[in-house]
C-alpha positions as CSV (number, residue, x, y, z in Angstrom):
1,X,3.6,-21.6,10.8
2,X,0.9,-20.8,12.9
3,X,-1.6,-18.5,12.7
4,X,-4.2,-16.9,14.5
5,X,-7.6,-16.0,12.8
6,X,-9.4,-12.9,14.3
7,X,-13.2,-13.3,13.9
8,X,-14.1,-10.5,15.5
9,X,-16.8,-8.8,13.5
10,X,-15.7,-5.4,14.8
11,X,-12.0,-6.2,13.7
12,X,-13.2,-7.0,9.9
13,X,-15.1,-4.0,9.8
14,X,-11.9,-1.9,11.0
15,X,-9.4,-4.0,8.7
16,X,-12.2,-3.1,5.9
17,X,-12.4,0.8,6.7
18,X,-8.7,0.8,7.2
19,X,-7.6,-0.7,3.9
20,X,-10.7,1.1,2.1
21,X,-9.4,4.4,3.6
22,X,-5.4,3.9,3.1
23,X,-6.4,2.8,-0.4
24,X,-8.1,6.0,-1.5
25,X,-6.2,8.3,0.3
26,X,-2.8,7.0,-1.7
27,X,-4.7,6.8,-4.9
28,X,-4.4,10.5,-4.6
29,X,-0.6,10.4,-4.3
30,X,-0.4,7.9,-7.1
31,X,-2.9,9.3,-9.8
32,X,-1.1,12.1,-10.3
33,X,2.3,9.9,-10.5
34,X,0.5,7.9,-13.3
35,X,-0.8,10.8,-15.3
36,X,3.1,12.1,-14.9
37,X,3.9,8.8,-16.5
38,X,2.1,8.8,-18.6
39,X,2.9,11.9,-20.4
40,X,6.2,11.5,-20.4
41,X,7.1,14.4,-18.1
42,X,9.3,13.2,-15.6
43,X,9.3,15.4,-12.5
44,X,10.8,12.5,-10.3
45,X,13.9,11.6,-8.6
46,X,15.8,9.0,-9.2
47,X,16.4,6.2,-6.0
48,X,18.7,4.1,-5.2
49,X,20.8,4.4,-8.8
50,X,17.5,3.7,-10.9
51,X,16.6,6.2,-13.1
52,X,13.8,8.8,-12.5
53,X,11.5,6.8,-14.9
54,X,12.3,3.7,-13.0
55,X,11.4,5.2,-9.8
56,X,8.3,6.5,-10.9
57,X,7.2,3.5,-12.4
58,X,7.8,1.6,-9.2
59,X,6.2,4.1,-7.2
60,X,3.2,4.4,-9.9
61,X,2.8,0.2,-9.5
62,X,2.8,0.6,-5.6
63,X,0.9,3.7,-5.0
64,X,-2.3,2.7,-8.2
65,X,-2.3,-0.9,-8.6
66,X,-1.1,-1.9,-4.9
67,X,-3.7,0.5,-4.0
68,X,-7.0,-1.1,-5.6
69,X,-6.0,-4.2,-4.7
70,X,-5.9,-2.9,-1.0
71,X,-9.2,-1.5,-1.6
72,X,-10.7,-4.8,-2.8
73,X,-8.9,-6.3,-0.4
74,X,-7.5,-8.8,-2.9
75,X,-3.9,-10.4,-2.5
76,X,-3.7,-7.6,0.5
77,X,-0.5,-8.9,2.5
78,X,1.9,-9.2,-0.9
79,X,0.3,-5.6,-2.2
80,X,1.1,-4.4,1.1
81,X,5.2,-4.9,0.6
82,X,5.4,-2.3,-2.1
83,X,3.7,-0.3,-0.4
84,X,5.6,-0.6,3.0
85,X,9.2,-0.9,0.7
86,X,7.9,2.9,-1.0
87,X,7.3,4.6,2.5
88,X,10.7,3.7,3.6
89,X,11.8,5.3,0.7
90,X,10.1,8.3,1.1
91,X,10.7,8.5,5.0
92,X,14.5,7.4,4.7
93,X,16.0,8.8,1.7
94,X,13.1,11.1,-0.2
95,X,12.8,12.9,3.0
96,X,15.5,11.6,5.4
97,X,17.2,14.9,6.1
98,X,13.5,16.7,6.5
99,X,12.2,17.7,9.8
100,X,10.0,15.1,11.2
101,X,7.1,16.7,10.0
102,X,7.7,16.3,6.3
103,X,8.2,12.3,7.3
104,X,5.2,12.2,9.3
105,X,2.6,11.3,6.7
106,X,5.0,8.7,4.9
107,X,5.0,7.3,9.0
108,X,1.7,7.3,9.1
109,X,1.1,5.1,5.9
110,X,3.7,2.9,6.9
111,X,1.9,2.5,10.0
112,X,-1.2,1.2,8.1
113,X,0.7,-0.9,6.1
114,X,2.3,-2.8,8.3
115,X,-0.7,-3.9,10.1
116,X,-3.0,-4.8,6.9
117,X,0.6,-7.1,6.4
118,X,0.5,-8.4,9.8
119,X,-3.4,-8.8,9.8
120,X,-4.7,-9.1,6.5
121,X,-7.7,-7.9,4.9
122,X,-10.3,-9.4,7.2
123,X,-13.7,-11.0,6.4
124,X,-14.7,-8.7,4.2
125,X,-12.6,-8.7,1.1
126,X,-11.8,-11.0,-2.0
127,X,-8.9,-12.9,0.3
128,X,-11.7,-14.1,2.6
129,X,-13.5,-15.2,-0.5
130,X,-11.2,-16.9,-2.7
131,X,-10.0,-18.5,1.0
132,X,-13.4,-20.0,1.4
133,X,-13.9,-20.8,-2.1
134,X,-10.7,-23.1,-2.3
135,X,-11.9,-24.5,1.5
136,X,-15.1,-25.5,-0.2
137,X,-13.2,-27.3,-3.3
């Protein structure tokens, strides 16, 4: 498979700001989805035939942990799928009879995700450094 690799100091910075920014701005979708879970009141719908508690959980993993690992930019392309599999499910069946502007937003993430999947997390993140750690070994 070949690959390109950007070095682009301007494109690191912008995969950095854009994984930094999607990462806190979910955090704020999935915080309260974890404190939800964490109680034990389930105000979710169930997906797909799982249960409500499933769905949250799954959503909980993608929107929190998928998030910080965004942010840190650590394992960023396989954190990205949840993420990218969660907005579909929003857009498409959460949402799929809404007007376009209750999908918009779950667009818009999707969006992000897709390019940190395609891109990567740049220069600046833990990817570039355990990269360069195992190149040195």
């Amino acid at each position: 498979m070949n690959t390109i690799e950007i070095k682009s100091r301007k494109v690191n910075i912008t995969l950095l700001v854009l994984r930094v920014g999607i990462g806190l701005l979910m955090l704020g979708h999935g915080i309260p989805k974890l404190q939800m879970l964490i109680s034990g009141d389930i105000q979710f719908p169930g997906v797909m035939g799982m249960s409500p508690t499933l769905s949250l959980a799954l959503a909980v993993f993608a929107e929190v942990v998928c998030s910080i690992l965004l942010l840190v930019g650590l394992l960023t392309r396989y954190a990205a799928i949840p993420l990218i599999v969660t907005m579909l499910t929003a857009v498409l069946i959460i949402h799929g009879d809404d007007p376009f502007a209750k999908q918009e937003l779950g667009i818009l993430y999707l969006i992000v995700y897709l390019t940190l999947f395609l891109l990567g997390s740049g220069k600046f993140s833990f990817d570039s450094v355990l990269r360069n750690y195992r190149v040195d070994k």
